[in-house]
Every structure is written in structure tokens, then in C-alpha cells.
C-alpha positions as CSV (number, residue, x, y, z in Angstrom):
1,X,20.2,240.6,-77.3
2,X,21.3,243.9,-75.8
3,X,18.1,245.5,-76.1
4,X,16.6,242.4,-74.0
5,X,19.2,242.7,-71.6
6,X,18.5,247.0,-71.3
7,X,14.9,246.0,-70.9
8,X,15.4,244.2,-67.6
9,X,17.5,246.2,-66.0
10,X,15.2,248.9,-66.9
11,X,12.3,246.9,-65.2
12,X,14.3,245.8,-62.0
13,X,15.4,249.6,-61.6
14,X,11.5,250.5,-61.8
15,X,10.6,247.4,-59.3
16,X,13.4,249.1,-56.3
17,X,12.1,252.4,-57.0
18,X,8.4,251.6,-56.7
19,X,9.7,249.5,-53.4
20,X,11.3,252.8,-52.0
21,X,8.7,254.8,-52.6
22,X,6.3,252.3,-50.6
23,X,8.4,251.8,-47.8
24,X,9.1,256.0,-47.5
25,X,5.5,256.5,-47.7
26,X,3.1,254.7,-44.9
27,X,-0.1,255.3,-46.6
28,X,0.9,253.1,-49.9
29,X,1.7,250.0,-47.5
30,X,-0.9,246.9,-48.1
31,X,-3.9,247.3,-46.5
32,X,-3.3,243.4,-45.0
33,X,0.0,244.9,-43.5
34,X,-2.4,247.2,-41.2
35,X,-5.0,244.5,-40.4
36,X,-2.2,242.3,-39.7
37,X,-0.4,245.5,-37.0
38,X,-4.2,245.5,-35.7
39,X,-4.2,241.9,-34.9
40,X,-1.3,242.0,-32.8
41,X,-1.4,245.0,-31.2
42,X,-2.8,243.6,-27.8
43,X,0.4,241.4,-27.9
44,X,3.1,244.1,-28.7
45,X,4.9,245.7,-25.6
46,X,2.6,248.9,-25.7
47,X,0.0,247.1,-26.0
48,X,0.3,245.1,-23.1
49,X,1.8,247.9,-20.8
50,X,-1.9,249.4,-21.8
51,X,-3.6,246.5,-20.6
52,X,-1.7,246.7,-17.6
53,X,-1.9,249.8,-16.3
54,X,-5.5,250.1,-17.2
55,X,-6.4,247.0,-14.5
56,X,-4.3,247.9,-12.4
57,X,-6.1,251.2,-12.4
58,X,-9.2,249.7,-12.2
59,X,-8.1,247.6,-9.5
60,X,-7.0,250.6,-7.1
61,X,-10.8,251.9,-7.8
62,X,-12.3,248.6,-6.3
63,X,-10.0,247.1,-3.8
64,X,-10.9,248.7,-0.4
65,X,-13.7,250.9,-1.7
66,X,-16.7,248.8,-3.0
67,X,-17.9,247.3,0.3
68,X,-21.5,248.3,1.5
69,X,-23.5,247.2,4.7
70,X,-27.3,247.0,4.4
71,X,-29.9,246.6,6.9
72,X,-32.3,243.5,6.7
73,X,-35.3,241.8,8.0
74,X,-35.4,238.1,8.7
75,X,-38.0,236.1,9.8
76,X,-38.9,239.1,12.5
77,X,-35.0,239.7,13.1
78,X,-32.7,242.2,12.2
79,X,-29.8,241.3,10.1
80,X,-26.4,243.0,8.9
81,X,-25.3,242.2,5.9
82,X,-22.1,243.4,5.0
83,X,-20.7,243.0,1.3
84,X,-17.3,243.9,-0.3
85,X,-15.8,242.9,-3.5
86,X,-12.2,242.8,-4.5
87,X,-10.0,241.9,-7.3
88,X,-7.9,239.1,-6.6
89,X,-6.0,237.9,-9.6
90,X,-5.1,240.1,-13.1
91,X,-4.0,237.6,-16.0
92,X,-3.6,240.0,-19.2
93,X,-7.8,240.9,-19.5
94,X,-8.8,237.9,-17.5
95,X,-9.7,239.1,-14.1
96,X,-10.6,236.7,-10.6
97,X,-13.1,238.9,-8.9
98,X,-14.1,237.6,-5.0
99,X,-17.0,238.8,-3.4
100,X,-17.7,238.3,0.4
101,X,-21.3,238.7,1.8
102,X,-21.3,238.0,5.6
103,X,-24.5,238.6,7.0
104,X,-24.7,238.7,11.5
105,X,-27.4,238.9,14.1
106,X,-28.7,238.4,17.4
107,X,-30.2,235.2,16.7
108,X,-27.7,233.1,14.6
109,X,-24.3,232.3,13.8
110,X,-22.5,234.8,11.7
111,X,-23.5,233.2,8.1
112,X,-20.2,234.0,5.0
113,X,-21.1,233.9,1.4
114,X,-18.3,233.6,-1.3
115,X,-18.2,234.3,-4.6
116,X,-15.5,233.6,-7.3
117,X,-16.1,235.6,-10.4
118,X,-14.0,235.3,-13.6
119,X,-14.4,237.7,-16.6
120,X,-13.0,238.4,-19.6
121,X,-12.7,242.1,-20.2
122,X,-12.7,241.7,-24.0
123,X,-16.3,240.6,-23.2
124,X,-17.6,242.5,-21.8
125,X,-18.9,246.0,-23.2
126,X,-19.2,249.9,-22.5
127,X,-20.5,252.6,-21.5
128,X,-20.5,251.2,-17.7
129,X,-23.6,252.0,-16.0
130,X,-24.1,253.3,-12.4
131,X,-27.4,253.3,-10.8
132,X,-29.1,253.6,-7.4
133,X,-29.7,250.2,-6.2
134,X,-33.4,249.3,-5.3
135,X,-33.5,247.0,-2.7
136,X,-35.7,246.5,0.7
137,X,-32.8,246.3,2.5
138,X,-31.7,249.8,4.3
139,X,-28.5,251.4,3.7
140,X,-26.0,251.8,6.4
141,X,-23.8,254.3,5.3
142,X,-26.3,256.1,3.1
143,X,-27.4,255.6,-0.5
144,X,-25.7,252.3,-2.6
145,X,-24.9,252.9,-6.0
146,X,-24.6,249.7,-8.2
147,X,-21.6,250.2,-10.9
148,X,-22.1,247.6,-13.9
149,X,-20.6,246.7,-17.5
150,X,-23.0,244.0,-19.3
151,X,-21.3,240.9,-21.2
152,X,-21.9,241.1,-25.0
153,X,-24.7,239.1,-25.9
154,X,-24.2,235.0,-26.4
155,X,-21.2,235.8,-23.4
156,X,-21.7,235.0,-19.9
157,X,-19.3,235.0,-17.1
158,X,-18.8,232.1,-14.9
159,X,-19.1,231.8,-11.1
160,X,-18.8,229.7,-8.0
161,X,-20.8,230.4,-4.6
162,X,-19.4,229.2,-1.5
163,X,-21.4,228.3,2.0
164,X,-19.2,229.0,4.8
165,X,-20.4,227.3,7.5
166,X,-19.7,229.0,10.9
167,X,-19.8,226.9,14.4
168,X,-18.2,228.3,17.6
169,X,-16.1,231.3,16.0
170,X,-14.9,229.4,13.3
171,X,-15.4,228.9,9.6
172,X,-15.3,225.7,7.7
173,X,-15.7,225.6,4.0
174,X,-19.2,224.7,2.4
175,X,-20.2,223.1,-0.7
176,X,-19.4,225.3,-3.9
177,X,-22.1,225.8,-6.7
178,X,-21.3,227.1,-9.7
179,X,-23.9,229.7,-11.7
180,X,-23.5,231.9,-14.6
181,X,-23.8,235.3,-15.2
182,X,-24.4,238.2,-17.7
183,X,-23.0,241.2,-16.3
184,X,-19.7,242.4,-14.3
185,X,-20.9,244.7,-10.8
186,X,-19.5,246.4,-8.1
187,X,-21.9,248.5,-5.1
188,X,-20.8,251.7,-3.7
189,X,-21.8,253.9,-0.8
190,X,-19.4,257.0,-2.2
191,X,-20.5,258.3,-5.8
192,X,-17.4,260.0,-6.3
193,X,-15.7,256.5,-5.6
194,X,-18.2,255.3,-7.9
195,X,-17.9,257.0,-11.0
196,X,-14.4,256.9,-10.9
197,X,-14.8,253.0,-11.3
198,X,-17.1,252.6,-13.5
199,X,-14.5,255.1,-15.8
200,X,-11.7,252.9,-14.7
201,X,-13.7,250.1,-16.0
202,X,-14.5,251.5,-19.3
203,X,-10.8,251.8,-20.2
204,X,-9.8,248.6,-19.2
205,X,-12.3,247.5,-21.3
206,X,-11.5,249.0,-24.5
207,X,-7.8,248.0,-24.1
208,X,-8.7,244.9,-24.1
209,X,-11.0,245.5,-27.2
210,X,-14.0,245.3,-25.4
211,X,-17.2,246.8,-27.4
212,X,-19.9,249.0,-27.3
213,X,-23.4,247.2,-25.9
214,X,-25.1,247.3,-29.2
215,X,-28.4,249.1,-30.2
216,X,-31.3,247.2,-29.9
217,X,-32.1,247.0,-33.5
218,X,-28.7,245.4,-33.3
219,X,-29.7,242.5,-31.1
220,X,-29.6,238.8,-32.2
């Protein structure tokens, strides 16, 4: 009886021990412990001050800076178009983007075009790209420079486009249609102004666990 009763104290003494030695040593915790602190990372404090400060970056690098005016011909007229896009709302990684395209001329009424974009930065994926726009349009303010991050594939982005209707100085609301898209893009006259969005975008992105675009062997 007494050796039985040696025995488990011996084996409980062994069990706190071994439970020390885990909890004084990182590297022996369960792996599941470390998938489970991965999981919930975006929702610890850090991880959401991340998120913030990242979009609210990227924010400051949009808001007032990617407007462009373009040039056009129309039907034998000359037309203005004027475009600027600005981030309106910043829920955690889930963004309200609103673009305004108001185009003027001699001939007609100014005409407004609204769009509402909503995006998902976990969806979408890096390296952001920034390219020379082509367009037939000419550049007011000299050459535009398109700044965009692509959706992962199977993701799309929803949008809604609004007609404002203008009559004697005044805008009434049109009818909204709503589209899809596949990519998240901003246009810039400066490059400098640029760049620096496009790396604001990449963070903001990868705080939110956004991913790489995959390779092409990659592709579904």
C-alpha cells in the first residue's frame, strides 16, 4: 500500500514539473496554442490598433490627393471631366470608397457620376501596382498614374453608380445601378503622391491578412 501511494505522488510531482517546464519555455507550448494566438490576432488590441492606423494612413494618402481632370472629345465638343476619389467610411478592413466624376462643357449641363465602392481589404491582394493610364482622353495637369490592388480570385467588390441629373444649377439624384468589380484603384497626377499610396495600400492590406496575387501556375 505504501509503495502505491509513493508511486503517485511520484507521478503527480513529475506531471507539475513537466507543466513548469512548458509554461517557462515558449517553444514546448502546443502547436494548436499558436494557431489558436494566430486566429485571433486581428481581434486583440494590437491587432486592431494595426488595422487602424494602417487605414487611416492609407486614408491620408487618398483623401484630397487622387483627383485628376482629363480633356475629352464629345460628339465634336470639348469636355472636362474632372474625377476624384475619397474614402468615406473605415469599419475595421471594410472600407466605403466614393468616387465623383463630373464631366462640363459649353454645350450641356454639367453631368455628376457617383460611385459607391465597398472593399474588403482582407480581399484584396499585394504588391499594389501603379501604371501610366492609357486613355484618349488628355491630361490636364500632366501625366495620370493609375494606383491598383486586384481582388483574389473568386472575390469581387461590389458597387453602385449614380446619375445625377443636373437642371438649372441644381442636382437631383438619378437612378442607382449596381455592378461588380475585380480590382480596388485610385488615379494620380503626382507620382510621388502615388507611390506613397499604393505603399499605404499594401500595408493596410496585409494587416488585414490580405495576400499575395498568386502565380499564374497558381490560378484556379
Amino acid at each position: 500500500m505504501r509503495s502505491v501511494l509513493l508511486a503517485a505522488v511520484l507521478s503527480g510531482a513529475c506531471l507539475l514539473a513537466a507543466q513548469e517546464l512548458v509554461s517557462q519555455n515558449p517553444s514546448l507550448q502546443p502547436v494548436r496554442q499558436e494557431k489558436r494566438d494566430a486566429d485571433h490576432e486581428h481581434d486583440s488590441p494590437t491587432g486592431k490598433k494595426s488595422i487602424g492606423e494602417t487605414t487611416a494612413r492609407l486614408k491620408r494618402s487618398v483623401n484630397g490627393r487622387a483627383v485628376v481632370r482629363n480633356q475629352c472629345q464629345s460628339q465634336g465638343h470639348e469636355v472636362q471631366i474632372e474625377e476624384g476619389t475619397e474614402i468615406t467610411e473605415m469599419h475595421g478592413c471594410n472600407l466605403v470608397l466614393r468616387t465623383r466624376k463630373v464631366s462640363t462643357s459649353e454645350k450641356d449641363e454639367p453631368k455628376e457620376v457617383v460611385f459607391t465602392l465597398y472593399a474588403n481589404l482582407a480581399e484584396l491582394t499585394t504588391p499594389t501596382s501603379v501604371q501610366p493610364l492609357i486613355s484618349p482622353c488628355k491630361p490636364v495637369d500632366g501625366p495620370i498614374l493609375k494606383v491598383m490592388s486586384r481582388t483574389e480570385p473568386g472575390k469581387t467588390l461590389r458597387s453602385m453608380r449614380r446619375l445625377n441629373v443636373q437642371n438649372r444649377g441644381q442636382s437631383f439624384p438619378g437612378t442607382e445601378e449596381q455592378s461588380i468589380r475585380r480590382d480596388l484603384s485610385f488615379f494620380f497626377s503626382d507620382a510621388a503622391a502615388a507611390n506613397k499610396a499604393a505603399r499605404a495600400l499594401d500595408r493596410a492590406i496585409e494587416a488585414c491578412g490580405g495576400k499575395e496575387w498568386p502565380d499564374e501556375d497558381d490560378l484556379p
